[in-house]
TORPABA-496213 format. One record per residue: x, y, z of N, C-alpha, C in turn. Coordinates in nm, 2 decimals. Example, Ala and Ser with C-alpha at 12.3 -4.5 7.8 and 13.67 -1.06 7.14 Angstrom:
2
n.east:1.32 n.north:-0.57 n.up:0.78 ca.east:1.23 ca.north:-0.45 ca.up:0.78 c.east:1.32 c.north:-0.33 c.up:0.78
n.east:1.28 n.north:-0.22 n.up:0.71 ca.east:1.37 ca.north:-0.11 ca.up:0.71 c.east:1.29 c.north:0.00 c.up:0.79
END
This chain:
151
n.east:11.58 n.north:16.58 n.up:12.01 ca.east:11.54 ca.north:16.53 ca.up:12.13 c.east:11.40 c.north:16.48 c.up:12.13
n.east:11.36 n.north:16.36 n.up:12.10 ca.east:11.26 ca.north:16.32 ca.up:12.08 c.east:11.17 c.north:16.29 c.up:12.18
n.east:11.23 n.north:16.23 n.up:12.33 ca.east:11.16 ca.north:16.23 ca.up:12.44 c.east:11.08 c.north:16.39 c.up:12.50
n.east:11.20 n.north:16.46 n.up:12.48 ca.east:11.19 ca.north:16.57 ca.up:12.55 c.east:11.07 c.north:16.64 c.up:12.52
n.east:11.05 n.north:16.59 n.up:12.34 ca.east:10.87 ca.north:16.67 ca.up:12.26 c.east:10.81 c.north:16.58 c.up:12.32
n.east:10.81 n.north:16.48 n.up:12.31 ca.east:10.70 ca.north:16.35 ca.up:12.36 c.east:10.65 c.north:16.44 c.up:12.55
n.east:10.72 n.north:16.46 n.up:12.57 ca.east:10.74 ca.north:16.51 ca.up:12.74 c.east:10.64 c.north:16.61 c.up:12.73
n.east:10.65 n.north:16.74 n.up:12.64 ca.east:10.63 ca.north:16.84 ca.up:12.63 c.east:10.46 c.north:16.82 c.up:12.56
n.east:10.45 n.north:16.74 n.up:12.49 ca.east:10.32 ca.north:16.71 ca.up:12.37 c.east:10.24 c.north:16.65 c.up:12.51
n.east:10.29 n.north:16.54 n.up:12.58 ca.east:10.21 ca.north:16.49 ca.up:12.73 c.east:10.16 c.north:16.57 c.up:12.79
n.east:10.25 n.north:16.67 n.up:12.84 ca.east:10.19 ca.north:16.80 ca.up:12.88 c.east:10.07 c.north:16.88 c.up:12.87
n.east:10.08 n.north:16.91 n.up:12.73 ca.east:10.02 ca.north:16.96 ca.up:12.68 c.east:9.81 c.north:16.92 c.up:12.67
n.east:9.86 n.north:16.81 n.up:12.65 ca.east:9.76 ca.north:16.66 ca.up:12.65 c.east:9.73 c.north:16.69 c.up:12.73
n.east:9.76 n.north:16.66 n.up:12.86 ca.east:9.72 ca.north:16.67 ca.up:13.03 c.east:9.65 c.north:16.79 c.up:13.08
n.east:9.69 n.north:16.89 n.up:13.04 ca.east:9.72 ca.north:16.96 ca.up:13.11 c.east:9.70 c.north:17.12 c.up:12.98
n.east:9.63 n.north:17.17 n.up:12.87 ca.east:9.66 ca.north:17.23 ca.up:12.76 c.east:9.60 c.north:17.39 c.up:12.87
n.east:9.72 n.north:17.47 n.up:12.76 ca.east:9.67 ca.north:17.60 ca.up:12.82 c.east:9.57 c.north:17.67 c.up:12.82
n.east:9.46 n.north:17.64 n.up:12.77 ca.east:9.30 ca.north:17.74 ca.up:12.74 c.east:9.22 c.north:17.62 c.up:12.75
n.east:9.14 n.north:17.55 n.up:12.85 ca.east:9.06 ca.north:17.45 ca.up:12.80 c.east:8.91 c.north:17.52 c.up:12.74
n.east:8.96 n.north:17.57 n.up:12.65 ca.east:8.78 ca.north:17.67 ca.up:12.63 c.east:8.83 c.north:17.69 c.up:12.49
n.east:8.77 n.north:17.69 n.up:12.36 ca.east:8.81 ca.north:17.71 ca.up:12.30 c.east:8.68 c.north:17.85 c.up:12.27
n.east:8.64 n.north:17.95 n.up:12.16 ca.east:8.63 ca.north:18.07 ca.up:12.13 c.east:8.49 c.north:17.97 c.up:12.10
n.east:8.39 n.north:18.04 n.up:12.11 ca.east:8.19 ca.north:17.97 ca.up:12.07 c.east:8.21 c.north:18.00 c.up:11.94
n.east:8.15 n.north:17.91 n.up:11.86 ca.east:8.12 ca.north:17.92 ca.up:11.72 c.east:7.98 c.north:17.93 c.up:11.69
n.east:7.91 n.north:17.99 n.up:11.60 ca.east:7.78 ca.north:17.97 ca.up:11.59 c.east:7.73 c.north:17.89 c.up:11.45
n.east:7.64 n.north:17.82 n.up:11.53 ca.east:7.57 ca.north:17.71 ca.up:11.41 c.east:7.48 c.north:17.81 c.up:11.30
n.east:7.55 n.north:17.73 n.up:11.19 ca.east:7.50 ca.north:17.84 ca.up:11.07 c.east:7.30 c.north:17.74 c.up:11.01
n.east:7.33 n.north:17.65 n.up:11.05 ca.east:7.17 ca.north:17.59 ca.up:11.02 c.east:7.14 c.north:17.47 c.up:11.14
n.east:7.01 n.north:17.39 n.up:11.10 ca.east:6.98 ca.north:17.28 ca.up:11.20 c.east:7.08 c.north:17.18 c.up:11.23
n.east:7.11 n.north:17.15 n.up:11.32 ca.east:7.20 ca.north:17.02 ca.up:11.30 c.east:7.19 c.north:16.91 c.up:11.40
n.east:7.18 n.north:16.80 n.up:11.37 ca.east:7.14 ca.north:16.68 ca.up:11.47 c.east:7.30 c.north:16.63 c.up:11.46
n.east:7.34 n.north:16.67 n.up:11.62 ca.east:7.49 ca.north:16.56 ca.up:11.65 c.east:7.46 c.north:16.46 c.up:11.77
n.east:7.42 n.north:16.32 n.up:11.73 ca.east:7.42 ca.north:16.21 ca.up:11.83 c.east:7.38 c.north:16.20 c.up:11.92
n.east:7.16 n.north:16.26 n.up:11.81 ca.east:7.07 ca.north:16.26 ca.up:11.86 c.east:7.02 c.north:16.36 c.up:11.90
n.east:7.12 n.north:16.43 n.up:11.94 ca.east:7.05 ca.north:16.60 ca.up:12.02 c.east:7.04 c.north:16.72 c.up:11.84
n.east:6.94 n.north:16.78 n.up:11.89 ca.east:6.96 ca.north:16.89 ca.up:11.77 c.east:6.98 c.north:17.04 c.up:11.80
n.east:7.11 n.north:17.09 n.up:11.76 ca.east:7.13 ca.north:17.19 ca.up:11.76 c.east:7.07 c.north:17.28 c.up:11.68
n.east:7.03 n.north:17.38 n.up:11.75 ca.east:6.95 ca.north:17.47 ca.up:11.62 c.east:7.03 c.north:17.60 c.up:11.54
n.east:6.99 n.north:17.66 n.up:11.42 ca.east:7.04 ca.north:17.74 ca.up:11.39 c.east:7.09 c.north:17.83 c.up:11.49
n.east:7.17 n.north:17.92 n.up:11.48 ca.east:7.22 ca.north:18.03 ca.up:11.55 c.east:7.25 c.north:18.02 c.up:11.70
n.east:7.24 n.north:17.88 n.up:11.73 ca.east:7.32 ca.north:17.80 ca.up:11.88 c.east:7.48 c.north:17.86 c.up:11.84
n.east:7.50 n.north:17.88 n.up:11.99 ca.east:7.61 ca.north:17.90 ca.up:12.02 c.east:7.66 c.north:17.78 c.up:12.10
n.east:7.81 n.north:17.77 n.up:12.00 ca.east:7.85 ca.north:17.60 ca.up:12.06 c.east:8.02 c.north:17.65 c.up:12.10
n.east:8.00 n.north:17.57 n.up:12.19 ca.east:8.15 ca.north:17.60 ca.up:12.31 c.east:8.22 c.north:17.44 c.up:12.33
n.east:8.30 n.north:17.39 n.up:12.35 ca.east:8.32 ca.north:17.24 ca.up:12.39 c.east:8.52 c.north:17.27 c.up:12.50
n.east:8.50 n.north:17.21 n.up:12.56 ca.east:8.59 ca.north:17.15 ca.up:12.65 c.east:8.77 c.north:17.12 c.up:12.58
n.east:8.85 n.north:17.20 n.up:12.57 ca.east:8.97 ca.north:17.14 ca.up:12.53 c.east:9.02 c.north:17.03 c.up:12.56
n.east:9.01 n.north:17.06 n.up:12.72 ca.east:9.07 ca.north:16.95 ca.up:12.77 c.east:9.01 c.north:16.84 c.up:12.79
n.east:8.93 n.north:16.82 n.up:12.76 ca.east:8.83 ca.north:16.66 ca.up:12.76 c.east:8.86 c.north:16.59 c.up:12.63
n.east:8.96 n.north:16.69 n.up:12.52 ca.east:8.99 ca.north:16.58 ca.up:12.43 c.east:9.09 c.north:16.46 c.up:12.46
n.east:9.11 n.north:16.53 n.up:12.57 ca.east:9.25 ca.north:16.48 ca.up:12.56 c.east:9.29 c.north:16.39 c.up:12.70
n.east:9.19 n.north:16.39 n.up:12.76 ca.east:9.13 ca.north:16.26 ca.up:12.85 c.east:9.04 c.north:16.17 c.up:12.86
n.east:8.99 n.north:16.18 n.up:12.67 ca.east:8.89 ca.north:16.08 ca.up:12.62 c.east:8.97 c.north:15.94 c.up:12.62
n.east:8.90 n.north:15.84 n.up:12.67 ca.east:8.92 ca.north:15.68 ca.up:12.70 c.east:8.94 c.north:15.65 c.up:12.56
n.east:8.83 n.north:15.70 n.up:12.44 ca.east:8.82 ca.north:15.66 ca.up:12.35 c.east:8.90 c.north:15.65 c.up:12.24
n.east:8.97 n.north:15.80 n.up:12.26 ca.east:9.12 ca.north:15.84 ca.up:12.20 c.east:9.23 c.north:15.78 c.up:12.29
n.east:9.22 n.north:15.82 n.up:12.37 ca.east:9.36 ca.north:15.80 ca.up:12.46 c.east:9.40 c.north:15.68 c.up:12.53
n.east:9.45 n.north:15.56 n.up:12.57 ca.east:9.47 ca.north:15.42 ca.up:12.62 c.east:9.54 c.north:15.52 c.up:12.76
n.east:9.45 n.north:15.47 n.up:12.87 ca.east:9.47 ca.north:15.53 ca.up:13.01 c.east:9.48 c.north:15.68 c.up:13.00
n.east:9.43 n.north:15.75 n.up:12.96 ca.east:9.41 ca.north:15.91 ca.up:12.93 c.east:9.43 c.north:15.96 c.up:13.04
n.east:9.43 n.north:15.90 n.up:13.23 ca.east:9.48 ca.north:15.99 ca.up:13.31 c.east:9.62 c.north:15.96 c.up:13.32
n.east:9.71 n.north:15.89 n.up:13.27 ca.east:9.85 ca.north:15.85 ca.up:13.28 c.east:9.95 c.north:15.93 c.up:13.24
n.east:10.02 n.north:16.00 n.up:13.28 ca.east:10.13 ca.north:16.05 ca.up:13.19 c.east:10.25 c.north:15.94 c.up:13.13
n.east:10.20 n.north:15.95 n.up:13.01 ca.east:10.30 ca.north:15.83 ca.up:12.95 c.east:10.28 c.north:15.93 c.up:12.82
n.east:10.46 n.north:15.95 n.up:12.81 ca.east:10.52 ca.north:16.02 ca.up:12.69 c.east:10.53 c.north:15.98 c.up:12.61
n.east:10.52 n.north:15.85 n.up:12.63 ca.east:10.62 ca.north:15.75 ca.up:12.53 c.east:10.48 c.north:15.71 c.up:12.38
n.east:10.37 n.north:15.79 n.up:12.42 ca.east:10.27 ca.north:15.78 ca.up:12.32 c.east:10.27 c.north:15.87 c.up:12.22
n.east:10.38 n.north:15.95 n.up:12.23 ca.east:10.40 ca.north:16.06 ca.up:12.11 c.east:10.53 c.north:15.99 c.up:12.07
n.east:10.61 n.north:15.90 n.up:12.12 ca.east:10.70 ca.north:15.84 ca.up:12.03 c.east:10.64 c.north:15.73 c.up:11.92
n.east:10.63 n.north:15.78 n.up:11.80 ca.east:10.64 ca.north:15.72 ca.up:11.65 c.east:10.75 c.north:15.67 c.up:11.59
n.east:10.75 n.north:15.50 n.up:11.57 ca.east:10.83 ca.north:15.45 ca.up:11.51 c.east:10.85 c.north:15.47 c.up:11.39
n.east:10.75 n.north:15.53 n.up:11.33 ca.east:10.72 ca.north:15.53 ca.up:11.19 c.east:10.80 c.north:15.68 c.up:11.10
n.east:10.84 n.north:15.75 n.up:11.18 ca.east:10.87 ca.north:15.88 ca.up:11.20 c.east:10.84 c.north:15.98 c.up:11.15
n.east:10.67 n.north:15.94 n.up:11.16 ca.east:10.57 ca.north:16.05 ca.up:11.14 c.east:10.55 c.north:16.15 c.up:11.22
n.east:10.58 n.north:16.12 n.up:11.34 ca.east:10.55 ca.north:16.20 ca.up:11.43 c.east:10.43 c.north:16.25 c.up:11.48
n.east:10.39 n.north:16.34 n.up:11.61 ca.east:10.21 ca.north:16.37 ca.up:11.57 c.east:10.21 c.north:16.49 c.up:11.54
n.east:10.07 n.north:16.49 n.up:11.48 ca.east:10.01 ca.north:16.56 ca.up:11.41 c.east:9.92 c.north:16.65 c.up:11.51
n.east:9.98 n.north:16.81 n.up:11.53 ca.east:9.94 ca.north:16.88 ca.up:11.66 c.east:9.85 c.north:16.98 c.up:11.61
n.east:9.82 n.north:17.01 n.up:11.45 ca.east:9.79 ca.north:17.10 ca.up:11.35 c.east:9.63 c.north:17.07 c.up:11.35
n.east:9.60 n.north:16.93 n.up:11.37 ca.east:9.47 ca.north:16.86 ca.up:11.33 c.east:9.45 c.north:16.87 c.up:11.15
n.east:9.58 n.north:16.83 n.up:11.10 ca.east:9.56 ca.north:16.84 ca.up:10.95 c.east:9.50 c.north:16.71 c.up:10.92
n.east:9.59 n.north:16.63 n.up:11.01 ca.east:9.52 ca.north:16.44 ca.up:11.00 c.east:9.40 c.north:16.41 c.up:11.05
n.east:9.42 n.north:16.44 n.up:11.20 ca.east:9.26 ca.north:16.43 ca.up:11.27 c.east:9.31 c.north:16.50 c.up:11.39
n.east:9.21 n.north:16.51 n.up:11.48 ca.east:9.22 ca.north:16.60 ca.up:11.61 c.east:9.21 c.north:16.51 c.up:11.67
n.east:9.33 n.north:16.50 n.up:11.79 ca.east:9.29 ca.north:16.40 ca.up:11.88 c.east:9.31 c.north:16.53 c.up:12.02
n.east:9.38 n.north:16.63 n.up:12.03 ca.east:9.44 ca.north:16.72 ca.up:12.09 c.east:9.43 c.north:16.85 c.up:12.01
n.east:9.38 n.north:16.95 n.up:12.08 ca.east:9.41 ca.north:17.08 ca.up:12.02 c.east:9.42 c.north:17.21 c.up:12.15
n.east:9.56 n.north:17.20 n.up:12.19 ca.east:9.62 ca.north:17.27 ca.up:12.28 c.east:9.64 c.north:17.45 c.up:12.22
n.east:9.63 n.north:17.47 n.up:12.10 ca.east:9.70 ca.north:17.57 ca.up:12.03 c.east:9.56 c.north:17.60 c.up:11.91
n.east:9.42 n.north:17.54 n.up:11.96 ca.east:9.33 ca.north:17.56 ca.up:11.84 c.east:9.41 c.north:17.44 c.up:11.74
n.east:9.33 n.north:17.40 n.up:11.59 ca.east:9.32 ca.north:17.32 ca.up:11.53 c.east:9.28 c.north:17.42 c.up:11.37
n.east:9.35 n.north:17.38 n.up:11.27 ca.east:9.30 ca.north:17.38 ca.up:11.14 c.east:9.38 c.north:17.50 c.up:11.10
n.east:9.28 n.north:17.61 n.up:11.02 ca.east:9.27 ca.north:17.73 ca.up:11.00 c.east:9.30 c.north:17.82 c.up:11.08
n.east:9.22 n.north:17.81 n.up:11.26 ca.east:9.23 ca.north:17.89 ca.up:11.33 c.east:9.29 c.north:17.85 c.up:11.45
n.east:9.46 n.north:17.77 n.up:11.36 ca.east:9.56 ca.north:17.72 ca.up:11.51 c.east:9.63 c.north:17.85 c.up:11.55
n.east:9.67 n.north:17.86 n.up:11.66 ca.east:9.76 ca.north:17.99 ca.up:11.69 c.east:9.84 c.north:18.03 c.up:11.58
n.east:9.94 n.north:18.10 n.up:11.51 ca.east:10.01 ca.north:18.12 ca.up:11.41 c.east:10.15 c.north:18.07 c.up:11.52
n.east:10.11 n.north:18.09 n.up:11.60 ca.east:10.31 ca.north:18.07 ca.up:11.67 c.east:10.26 c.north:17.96 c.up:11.79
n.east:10.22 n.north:17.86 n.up:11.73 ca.east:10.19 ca.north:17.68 ca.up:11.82 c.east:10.35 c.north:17.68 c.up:11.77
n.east:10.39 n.north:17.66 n.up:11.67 ca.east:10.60 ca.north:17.62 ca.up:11.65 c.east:10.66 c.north:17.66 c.up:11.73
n.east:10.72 n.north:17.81 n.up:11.76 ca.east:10.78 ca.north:17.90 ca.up:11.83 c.east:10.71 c.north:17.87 c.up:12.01
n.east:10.58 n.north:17.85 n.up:12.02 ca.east:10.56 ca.north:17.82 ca.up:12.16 c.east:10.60 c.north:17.67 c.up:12.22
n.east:10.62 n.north:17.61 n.up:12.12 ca.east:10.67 ca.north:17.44 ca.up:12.16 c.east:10.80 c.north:17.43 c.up:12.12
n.east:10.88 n.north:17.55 n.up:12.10 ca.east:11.03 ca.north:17.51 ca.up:12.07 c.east:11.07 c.north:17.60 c.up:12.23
n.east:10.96 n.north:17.71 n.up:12.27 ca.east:11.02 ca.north:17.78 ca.up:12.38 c.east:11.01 c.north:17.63 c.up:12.52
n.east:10.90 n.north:17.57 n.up:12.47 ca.east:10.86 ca.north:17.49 ca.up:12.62 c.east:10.94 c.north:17.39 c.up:12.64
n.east:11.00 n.north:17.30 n.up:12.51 ca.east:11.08 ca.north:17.24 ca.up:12.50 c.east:11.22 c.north:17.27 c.up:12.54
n.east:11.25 n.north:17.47 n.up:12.51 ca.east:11.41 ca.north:17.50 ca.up:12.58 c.east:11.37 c.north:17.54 c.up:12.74
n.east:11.29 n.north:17.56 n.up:12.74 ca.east:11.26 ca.north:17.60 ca.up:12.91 c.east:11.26 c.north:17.45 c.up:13.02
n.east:11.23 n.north:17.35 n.up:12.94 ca.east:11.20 ca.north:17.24 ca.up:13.02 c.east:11.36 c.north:17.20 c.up:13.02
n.east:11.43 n.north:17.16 n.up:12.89 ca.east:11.52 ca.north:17.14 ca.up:12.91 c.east:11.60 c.north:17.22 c.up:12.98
n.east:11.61 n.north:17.33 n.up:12.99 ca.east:11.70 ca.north:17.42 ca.up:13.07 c.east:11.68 c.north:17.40 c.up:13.25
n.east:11.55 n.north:17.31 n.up:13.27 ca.east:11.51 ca.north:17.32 ca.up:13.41 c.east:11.59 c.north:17.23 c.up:13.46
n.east:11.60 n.north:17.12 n.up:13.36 ca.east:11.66 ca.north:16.97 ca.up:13.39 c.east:11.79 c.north:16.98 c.up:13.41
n.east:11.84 n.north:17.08 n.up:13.29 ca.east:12.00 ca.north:17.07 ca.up:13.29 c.east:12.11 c.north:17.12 c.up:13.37
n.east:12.00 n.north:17.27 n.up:13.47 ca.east:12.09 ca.north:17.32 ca.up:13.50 c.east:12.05 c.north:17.34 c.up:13.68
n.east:11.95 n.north:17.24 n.up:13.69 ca.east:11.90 ca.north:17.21 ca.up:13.88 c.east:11.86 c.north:17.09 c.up:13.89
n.east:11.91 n.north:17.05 n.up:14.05 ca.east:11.91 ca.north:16.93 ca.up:14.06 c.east:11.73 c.north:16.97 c.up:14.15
n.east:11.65 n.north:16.85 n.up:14.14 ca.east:11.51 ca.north:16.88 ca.up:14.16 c.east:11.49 c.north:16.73 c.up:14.28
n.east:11.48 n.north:16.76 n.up:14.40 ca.east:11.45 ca.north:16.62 ca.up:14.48 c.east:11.31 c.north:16.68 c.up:14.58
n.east:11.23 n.north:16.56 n.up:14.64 ca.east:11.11 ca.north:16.63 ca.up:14.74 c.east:11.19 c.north:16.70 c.up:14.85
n.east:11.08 n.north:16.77 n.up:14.88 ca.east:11.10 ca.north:16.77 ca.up:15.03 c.east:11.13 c.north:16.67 c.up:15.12
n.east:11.20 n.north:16.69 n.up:15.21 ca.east:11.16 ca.north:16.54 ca.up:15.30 c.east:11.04 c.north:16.52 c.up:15.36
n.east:11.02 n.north:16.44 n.up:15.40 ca.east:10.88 ca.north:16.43 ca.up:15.52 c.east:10.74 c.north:16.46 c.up:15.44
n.east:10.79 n.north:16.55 n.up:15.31 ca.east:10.64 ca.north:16.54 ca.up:15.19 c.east:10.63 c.north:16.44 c.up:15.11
n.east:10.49 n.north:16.38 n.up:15.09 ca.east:10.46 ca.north:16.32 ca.up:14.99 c.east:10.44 c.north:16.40 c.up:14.92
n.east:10.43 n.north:16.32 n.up:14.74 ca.east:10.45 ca.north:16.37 ca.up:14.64 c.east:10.27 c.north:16.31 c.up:14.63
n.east:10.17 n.north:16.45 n.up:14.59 ca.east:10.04 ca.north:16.39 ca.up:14.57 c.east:10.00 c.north:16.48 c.up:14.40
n.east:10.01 n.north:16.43 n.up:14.34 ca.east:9.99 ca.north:16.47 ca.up:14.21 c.east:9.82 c.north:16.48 c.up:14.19
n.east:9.76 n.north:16.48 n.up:14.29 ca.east:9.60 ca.north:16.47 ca.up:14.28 c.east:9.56 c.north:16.65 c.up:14.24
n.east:9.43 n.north:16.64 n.up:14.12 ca.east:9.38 ca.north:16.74 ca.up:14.08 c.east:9.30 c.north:16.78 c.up:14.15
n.east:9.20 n.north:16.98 n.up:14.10 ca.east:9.14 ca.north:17.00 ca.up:14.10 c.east:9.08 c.north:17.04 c.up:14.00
n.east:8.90 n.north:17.11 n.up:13.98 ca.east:8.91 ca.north:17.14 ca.up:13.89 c.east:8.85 c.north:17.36 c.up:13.97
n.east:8.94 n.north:17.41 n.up:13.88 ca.east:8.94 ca.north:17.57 ca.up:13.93 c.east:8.85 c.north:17.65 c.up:13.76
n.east:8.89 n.north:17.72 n.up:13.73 ca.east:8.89 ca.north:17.80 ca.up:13.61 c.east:8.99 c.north:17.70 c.up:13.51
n.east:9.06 n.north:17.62 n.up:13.57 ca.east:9.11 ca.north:17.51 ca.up:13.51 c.east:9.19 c.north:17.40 c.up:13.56
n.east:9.25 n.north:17.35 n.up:13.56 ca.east:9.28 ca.north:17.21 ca.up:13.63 c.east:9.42 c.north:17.21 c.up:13.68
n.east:9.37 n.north:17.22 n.up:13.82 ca.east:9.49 ca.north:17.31 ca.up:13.93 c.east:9.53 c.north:17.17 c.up:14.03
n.east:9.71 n.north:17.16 n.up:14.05 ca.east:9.68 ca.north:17.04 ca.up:14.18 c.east:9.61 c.north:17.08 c.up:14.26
n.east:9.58 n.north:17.02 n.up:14.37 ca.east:9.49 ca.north:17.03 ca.up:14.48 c.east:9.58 c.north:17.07 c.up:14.57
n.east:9.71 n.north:17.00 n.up:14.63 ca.east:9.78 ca.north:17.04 ca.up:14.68 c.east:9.94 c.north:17.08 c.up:14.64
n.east:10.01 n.north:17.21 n.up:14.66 ca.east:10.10 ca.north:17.25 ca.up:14.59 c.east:10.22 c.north:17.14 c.up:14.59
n.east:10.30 n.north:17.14 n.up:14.49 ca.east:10.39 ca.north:17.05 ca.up:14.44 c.east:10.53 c.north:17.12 c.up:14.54
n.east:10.58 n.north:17.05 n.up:14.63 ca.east:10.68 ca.north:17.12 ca.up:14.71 c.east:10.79 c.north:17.05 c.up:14.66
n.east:10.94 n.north:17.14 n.up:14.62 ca.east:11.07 ca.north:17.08 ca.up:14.57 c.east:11.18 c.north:17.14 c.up:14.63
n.east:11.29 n.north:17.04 n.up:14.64 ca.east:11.38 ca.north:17.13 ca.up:14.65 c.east:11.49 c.north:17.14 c.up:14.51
n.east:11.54 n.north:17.27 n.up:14.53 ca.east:11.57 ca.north:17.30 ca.up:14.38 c.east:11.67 c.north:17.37 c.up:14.42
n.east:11.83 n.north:17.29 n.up:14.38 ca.east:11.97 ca.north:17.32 ca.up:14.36 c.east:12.02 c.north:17.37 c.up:14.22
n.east:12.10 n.north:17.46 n.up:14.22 ca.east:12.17 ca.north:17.44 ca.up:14.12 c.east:12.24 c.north:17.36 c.up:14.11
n.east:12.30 n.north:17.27 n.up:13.95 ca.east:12.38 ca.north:17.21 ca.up:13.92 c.east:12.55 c.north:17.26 c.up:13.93
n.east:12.64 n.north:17.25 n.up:13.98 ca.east:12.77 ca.north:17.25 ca.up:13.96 c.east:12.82 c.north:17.22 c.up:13.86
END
């Protein structure tokens, strides 16, 4: 189910579960693009800002799934073995050991949401998908549904 990872990888993109990744400490001087870090700086960076860079991403606030569909059937690369465009689960060496097992649960949870309730608004609510930013990136206003089971 190829849409369904594409669905799930967007998600993730948008939206990744820790935007903080663990501080690393710089082992000598380092000049990154102009600024100089010094030895024994402690360096921290933003998860989720990879993944809303303009420069990586074509409309980075969009949810469009259809950017993890590879015709090539390479598929993407969530590991950062190729390059890091996203690292929802850490990257390299120190990726979670169970990033697999957590994207095969999100993938049966999602699809189990779809298959077995029917999902329509409220009436009389708009649908405002507008953010905040909290301890991490919360709607602003709660997402109201109504939610049947399927027959």
């Amino acid at each position: 189910m190829p849409y369904l990872k594409a669905v799930v990888l967007e998600a993730l993109r948008r939206h990744p579960p820790g935007h903080f990744v663990l501080p690393h400490k710089v082992t000598q001087d380092v000049e990154l693009d102009g600024y100089i870090i010094p030895k024994n700086a402690l360096v921290n960076f933003m998860v989720a800002d990879m993944g809303w860079d303009p420069k990586v991403w074509e409309d980075p606030m969009e949810f469009k799934p259809e950017r993890f569909l590879d015709s090539s059937g390479d598929g993407f690369d969530i590991t950062g073995n190729r390059e890091i465009k996203m690292m929802p689960f850490g990257a390299g060496r120190r990726i979670c050991p169970g990033y697999a097992l957590a994207l095969l649960h999100l993938e049966y949870f999602v699809a189990n949401l779809i298959w077995y309730f029917k999902w329509t608004p409220l009436e009389g609510d708009e649908i405002d998908l507008s953010e905040k930013q909290e301890f991490t990136t919360v709607m602003k206003n709660p997402l109201r549904a109504c939610i049947s089971p399927r027959m």
